[in-house]
C-alpha positions in Angstrom: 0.4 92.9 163.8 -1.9 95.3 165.9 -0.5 99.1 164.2 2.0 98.0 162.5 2.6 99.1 158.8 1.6 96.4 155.8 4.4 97.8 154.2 7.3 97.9 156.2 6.2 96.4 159.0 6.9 98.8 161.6 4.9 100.3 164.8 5.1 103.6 162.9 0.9 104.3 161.4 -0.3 107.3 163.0 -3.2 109.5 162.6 -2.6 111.6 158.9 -2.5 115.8 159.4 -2.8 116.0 155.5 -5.6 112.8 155.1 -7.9 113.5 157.3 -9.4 109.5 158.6 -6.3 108.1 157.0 -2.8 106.9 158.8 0.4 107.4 157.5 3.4 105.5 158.2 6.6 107.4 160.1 9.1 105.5 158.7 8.3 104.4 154.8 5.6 106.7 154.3 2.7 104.3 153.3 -1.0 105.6 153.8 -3.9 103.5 154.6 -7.7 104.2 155.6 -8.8 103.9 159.6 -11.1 101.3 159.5 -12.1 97.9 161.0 -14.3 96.8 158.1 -14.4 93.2 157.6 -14.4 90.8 154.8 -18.1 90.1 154.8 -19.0 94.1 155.2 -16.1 94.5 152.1 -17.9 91.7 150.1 -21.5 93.4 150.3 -19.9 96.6 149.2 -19.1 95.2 145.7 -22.6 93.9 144.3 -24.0 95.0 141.5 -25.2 98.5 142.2 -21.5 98.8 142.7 -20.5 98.8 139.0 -24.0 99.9 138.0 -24.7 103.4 139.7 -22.4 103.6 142.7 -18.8 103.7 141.3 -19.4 103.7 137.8 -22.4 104.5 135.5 -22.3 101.5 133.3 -19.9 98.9 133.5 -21.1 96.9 130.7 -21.8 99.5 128.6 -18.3 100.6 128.6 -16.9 97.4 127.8 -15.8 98.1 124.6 -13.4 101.1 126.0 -12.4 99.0 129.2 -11.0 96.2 126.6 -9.0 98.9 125.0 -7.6 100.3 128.0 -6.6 96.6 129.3 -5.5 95.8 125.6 -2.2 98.5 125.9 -1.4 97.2 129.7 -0.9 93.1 128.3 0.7 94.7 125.4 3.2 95.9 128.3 2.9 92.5 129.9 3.6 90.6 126.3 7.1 92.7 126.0 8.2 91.2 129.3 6.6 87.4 129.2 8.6 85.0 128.2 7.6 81.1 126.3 7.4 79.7 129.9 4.7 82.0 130.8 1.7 80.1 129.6 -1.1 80.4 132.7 -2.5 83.6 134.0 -4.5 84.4 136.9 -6.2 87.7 137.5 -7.4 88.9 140.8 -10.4 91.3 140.8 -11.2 90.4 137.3 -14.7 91.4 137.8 -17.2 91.1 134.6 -14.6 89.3 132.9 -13.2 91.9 130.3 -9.5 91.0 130.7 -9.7 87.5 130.9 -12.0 87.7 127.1 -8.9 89.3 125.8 -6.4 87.3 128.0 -7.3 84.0 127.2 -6.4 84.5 123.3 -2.7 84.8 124.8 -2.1 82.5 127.7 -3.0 78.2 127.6 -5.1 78.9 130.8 -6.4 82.4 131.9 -8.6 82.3 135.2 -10.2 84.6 137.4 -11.1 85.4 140.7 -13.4 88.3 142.5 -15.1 89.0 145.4 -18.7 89.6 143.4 -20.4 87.1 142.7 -22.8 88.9 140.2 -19.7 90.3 138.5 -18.5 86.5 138.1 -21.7 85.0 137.1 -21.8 87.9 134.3 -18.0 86.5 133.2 -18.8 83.1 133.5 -22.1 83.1 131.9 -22.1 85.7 129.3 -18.3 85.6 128.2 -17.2 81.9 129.0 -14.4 82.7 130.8 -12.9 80.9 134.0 -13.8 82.5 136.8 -14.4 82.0 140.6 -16.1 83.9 143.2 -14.4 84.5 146.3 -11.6 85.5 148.1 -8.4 84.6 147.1 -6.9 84.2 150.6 -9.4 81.4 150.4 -8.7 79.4 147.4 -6.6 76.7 146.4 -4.7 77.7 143.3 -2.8 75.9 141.2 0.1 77.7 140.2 0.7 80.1 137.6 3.2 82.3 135.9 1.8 85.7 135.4 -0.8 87.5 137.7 -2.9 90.7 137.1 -4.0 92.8 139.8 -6.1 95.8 137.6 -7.1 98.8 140.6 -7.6 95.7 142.9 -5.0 96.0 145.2 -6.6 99.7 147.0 -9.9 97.5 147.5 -8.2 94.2 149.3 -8.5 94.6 153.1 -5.0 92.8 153.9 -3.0 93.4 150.5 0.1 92.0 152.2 -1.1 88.4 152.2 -2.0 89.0 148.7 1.0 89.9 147.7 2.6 86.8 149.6 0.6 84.6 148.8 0.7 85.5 145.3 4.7 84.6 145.5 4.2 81.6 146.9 1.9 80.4 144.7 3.5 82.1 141.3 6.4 79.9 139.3 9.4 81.2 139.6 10.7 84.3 137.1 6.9 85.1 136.9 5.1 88.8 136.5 2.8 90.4 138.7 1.1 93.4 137.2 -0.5 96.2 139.5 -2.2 99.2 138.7 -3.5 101.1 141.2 -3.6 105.2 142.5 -0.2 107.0 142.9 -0.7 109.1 146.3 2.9 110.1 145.4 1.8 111.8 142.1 1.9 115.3 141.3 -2.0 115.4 141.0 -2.4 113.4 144.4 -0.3 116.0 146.1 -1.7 119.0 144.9 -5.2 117.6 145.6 -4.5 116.5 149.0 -7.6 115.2 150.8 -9.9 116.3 147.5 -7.8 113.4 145.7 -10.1 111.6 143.8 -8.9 108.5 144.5 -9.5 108.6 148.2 -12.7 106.7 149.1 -12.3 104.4 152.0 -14.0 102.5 152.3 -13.7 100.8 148.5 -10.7 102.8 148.9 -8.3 101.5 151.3 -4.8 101.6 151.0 -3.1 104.4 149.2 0.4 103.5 147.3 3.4 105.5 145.9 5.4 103.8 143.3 8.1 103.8 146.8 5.9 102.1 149.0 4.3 99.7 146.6 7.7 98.6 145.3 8.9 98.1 149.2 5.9 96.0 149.3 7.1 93.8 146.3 10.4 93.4 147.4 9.8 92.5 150.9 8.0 89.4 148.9 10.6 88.3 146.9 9.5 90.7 143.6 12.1 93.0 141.6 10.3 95.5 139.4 10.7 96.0 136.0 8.2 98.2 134.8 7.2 102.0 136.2 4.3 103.3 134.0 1.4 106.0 134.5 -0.9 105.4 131.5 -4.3 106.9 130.4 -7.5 105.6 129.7 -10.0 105.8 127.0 -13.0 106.6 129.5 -16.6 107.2 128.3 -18.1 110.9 128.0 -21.1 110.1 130.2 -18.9 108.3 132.4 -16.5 111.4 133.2 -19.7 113.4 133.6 -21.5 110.8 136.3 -18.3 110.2 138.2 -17.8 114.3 138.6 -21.5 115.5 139.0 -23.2 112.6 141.0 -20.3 110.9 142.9 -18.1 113.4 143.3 -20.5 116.3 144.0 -24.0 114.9 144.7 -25.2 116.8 141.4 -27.7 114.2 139.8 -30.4 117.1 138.4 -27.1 118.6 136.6 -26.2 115.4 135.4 -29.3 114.3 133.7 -29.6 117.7 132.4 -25.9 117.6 130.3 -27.1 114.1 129.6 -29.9 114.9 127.9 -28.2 117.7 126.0 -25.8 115.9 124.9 -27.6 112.7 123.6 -25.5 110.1 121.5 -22.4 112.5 122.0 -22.3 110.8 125.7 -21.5 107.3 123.9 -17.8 108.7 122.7 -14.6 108.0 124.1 -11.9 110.4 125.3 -8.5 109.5 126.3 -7.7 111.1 130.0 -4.5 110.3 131.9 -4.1 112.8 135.3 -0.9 110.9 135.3 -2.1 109.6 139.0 -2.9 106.3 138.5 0.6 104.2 138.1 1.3 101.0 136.7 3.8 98.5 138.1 5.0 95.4 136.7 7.4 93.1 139.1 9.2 90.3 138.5 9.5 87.2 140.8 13.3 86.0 141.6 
């Protein structure tokens, strides 16, 4: 497709004034990162210093407030299922956390990420079903309700996803997304200090507008326009602003030591920039 917009599929990206190394699209407004990574160079970004040190502190460790958070989104999911809906399949599931939970819920619940040592972990340690890989590559069987938890930012081409998750889903099935709103409040008045913008994990930047242009260019109608919180770990919030965010590691260590075992608690944040969208297939 050369330049042409994932979205909308016009010759309309062009350099971003307001996002610096990011294009925007002329005509529906979709942003993206301005890169030629590929799906090899994506892959080796997402081992395990990636959810141990890189992105987040302690994946693991914050399991018990990451089941939480994905508890109230198939609560959400649950309200809009119906008795047909009996097999899941989440993409980017990672260490596994939402498929633990899942699988209580659906007949079949399975998996799929691009890290293997996040897989193994699931596999191994939880018992869940799980494949690593990329799902343009896999033969699926089909299923009735898919999950797509921050994925769909990290996925170099998320337009076949999103097609090839309608052809494979049954028909009247859900697709849940949550991923950055770059058409929050909090996005806008940030601008390029948005915290969400981090190509390359980072690569494709949605509004609720764009994504849902996305969905119904595939054959989805949404039903379901959300931006929850999060419980999020103290130490967490503290790693993610001091180290990542501002290279402060000395300062980090310090707080974390001063506060000892009052790192371990859980506060609920919601910047209201992170949206959740639940379509429908027809």
């Amino acid at each position: 497709m050369g330049n042409n917009c994932l979205v909308c599929e016009k010759d309309s990206l062009k350099p971003s004034q307001k996002y610096p190394g990011l294009q925007v699209c002329t005509s529906c407004g979709f942003i993206t990162a301005i890169t030629n990574i590929s799906d090899d160079e994506l892959a080796a970004l997402y081992r395990q210093d990636y959810f141990h040190g890189q992105e987040y502190s302690d994946y693991i460790r914050d399991k018990a407030a990451i089941q939480r958070n994905f508890s109230k989104r198939l609560a959400v999911v649950d309200k809009l299922k119906n008795d047909l809906h009996k097999k899941l399949f989440e993409i980017g599931c990672a260490y596994g956390f939402f498929l633990d939970i899942a699988q209580k819920q659906f007949t079949k619940a399975i998996g799929a990420d691009i890290s293997a040592d996040a897989v193994s972990y699931a596999v191994n340690s939880l018992g869940v079903s799980a494949e690593a890989g990329n799902y343009l590559e896999m033969d699926v069987e089909q299923y009735d309700v898919c999950c797509m938890w921050d994925t769909i930012e990290h996925v170099r081409e998320p337009d076949k996803f999103i097609k090839k998750i309608s052809t494979e889903m049954s028909r009247d099935g859900l697709l849940a997304i949550t991923t950055g709103d770059i058409g929050s409040l909090n996005a806008r008045i940030r601008g390029k200090k948005w915290r969400q913008i981090h190509p390359p994990t980072h690569l494709h930047y949605f509004s609720v507008a764009t994504l849902s242009k996305l969905l119904e260019r595939h054959g989805f109608t949404v039903v379901h326009v959300s931006h929850p919180g999060n419980l999020i770990n103290v130490d967490t919030v503290l790693y993610i602003t001091l180290v990542i965010q501002r290279r402060r590691k000395k300062l980090y260590k310090w707080l974390k030591r001063l506060l000892g075992r009052l790192g371990n608690l859980y506060i609920p944040i919601n910047l209201g920039d992170i949206m959740y969208v639940i379509a429908r297939k027809v």
